[in-house]
C-alpha positions in Angstrom: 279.5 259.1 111.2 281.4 256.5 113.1 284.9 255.3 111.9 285.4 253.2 109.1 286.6 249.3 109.9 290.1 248.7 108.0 291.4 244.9 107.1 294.5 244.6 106.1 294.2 243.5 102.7 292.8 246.8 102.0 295.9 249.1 102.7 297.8 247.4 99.5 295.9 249.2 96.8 298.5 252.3 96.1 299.2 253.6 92.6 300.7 250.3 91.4 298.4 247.8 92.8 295.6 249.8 91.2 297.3 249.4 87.6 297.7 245.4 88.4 294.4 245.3 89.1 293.2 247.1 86.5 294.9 244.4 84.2 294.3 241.4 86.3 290.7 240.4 84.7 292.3 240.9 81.1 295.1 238.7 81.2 294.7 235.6 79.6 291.7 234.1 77.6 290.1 232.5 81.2 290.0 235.9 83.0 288.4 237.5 79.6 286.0 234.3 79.5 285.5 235.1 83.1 284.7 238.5 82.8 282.1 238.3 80.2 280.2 236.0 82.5 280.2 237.9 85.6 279.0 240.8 83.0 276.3 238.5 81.9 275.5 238.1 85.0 275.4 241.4 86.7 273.1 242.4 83.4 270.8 239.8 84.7 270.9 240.7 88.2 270.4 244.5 87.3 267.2 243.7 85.4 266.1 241.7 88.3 266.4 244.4 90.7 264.0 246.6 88.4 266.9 248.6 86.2 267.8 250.9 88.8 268.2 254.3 88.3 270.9 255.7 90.7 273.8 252.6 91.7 276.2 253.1 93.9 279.2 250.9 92.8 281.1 250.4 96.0 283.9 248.9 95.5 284.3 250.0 92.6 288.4 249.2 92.0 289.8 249.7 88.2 286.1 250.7 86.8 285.5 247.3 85.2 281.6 247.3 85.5 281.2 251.2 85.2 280.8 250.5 81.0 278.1 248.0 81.8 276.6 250.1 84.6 276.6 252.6 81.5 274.5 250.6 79.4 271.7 251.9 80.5 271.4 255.4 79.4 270.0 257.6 81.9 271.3 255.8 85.0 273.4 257.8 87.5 276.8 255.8 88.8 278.3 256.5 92.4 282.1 255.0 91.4 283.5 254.4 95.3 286.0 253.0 96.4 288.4 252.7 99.6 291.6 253.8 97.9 292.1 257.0 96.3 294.7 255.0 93.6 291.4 252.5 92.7 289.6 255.7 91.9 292.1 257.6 90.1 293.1 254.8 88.2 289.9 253.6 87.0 289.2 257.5 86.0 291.9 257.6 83.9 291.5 253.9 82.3 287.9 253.5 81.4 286.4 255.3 78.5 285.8 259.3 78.9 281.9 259.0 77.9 281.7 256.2 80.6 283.7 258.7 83.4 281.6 261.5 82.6 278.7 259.5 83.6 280.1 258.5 87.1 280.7 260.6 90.1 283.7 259.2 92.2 283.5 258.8 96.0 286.5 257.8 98.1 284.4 256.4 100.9 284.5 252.6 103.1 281.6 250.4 102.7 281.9 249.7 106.8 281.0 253.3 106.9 279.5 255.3 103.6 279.9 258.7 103.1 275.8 259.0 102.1 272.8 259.8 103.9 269.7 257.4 104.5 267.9 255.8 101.7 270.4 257.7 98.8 271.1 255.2 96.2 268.1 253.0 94.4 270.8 250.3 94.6 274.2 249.0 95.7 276.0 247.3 93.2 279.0 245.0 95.1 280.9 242.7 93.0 284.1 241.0 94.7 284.2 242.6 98.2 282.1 240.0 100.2 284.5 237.0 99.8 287.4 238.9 101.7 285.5 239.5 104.6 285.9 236.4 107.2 284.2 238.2 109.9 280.7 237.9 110.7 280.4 241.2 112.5 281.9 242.9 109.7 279.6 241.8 107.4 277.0 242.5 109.3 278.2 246.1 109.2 278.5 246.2 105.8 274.9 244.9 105.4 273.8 247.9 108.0 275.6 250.6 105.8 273.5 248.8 102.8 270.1 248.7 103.7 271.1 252.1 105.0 272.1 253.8 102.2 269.9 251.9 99.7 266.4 252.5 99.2 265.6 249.5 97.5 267.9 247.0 96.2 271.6 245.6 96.8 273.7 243.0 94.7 275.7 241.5 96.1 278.7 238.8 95.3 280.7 236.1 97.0 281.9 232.9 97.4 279.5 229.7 98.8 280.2 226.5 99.8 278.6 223.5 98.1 280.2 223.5 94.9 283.7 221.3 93.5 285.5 224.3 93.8 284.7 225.1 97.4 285.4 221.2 98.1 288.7 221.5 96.8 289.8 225.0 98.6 289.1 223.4 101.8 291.3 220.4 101.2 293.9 222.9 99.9 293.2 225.1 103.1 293.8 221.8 105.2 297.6 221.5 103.7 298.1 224.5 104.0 297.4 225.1 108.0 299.5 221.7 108.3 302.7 223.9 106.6 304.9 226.9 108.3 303.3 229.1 106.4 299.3 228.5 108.4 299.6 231.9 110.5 299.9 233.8 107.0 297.2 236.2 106.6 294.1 234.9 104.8 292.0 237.5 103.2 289.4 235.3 101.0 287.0 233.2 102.3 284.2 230.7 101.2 281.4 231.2 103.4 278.4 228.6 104.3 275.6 229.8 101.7 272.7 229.1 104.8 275.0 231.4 107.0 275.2 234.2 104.8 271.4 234.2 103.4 270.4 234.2 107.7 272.6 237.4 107.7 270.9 239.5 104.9 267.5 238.4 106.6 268.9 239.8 109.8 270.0 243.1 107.8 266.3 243.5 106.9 266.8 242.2 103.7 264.9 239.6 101.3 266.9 237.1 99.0 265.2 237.8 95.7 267.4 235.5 93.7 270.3 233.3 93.4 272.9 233.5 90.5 275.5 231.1 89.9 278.6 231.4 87.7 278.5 227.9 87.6 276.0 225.9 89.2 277.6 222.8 91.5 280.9 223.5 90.1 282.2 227.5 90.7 282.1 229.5 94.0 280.8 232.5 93.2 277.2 233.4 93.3 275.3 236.9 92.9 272.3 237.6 95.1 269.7 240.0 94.5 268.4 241.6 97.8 265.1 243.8 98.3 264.6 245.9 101.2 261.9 243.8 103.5 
């Protein structure tokens, strides 16, 4: 198997980074308003994609979809992640009925550490919208329709929306200040450019969810294998 890519953003996640994380989507009534709707919709997205029975949950970070990846009794969980601390950390956080039901995998999604056609699905929340480059997402989607034998859900952010308007303008001020060779490790990408490269990746878009329609970036898609 070839050597994974690494990006730079993803070297930060030691032991400590891991526990912020873990905390990040409870802090604060938004991020716990926010939560329950991405959980609404991955729910949604899971039942579209036919309930699968084996998901690969990659990346996985703190664990925070593994109880809802749970809900459905006899599924089997792949928990992966990049950085050994993600794994540990959301092994010892989440609850010990919802562990025992997941088998951890430190593995990169540029290069996945399973054979052809092993999972019925890939489940991949937050990992899309930090990679700016197209031929890294097009790598991504490889090891995807490689590893999957059916589905993949995927999320990120699109343009098109208020909240994509007003990141660019803030992106504008920002390239205009010292600070515009910073590293940028979040990006909103053109929704026709990205739906042209899961076509390419020999996928199908089987449906479009929106967190908030014309007003939040993110959107969950629902590929098929073609």
């Amino acid at each position: 198997m070839r050597s994974p890519i690494k990006l730079e953003f993803s070297e930060k996640y030691d032991r400590q980074h891991a526990r912020d994380y873990l905390y990040k989507h409870q802090n604060g009534f938004a991020r716990r308003l926010s939560h329950l709707r991405d959980e609404q919709l991955a729910r949604r997205a899971l039942t579209l994609a036919g309930d699968p029975g084996l998901v690969l949950d990659l990346p996985s970070g703190a664990g925070r979809f593994w109880p809802l990846l749970a809900e459905k009794a006899n599924r089997v969980i792949i928990g992966a992640d990049n950085s050994k601390a993600m794994i540990e950390t959301a092994c010892a956080a989440q609850p010990p009925a919802v562990v025992a039901r997941v088998r951890p995998l430190q593995t990169s999604a540029f290069a996945i550490d399973l054979p052809d056609n092993a999972v019925d699905s890939i489940f991949c929340m937050r990992l899309f919208h930090h990679i700016g480059e197209a031929s890294h997402r097009r790598t991504i989607l490889s090891e995807f329709h490689r590893v999957s034998r059916d589905s993949a859900i995927v999320s990120l952010w699109v343009d098109g929306n208020f909240k994509a308007w007003r990141r660019k303008k803030l992106e504008k001020r920002r390239n205009n200040r010292a600070d515009k060779d910073s590293y940028q490790n979040r990006f909103v990408l053109p929704a026709d450019t990205v739906e042209q490269e899961f076509v390419a990746a020999g996928f199908r878009i089987q449906e479009r969810l929106d967190f908030l329609p014309l007003y939040a970036m993110w959107r969950v898609y629902v590929l098929r294998k073609g």
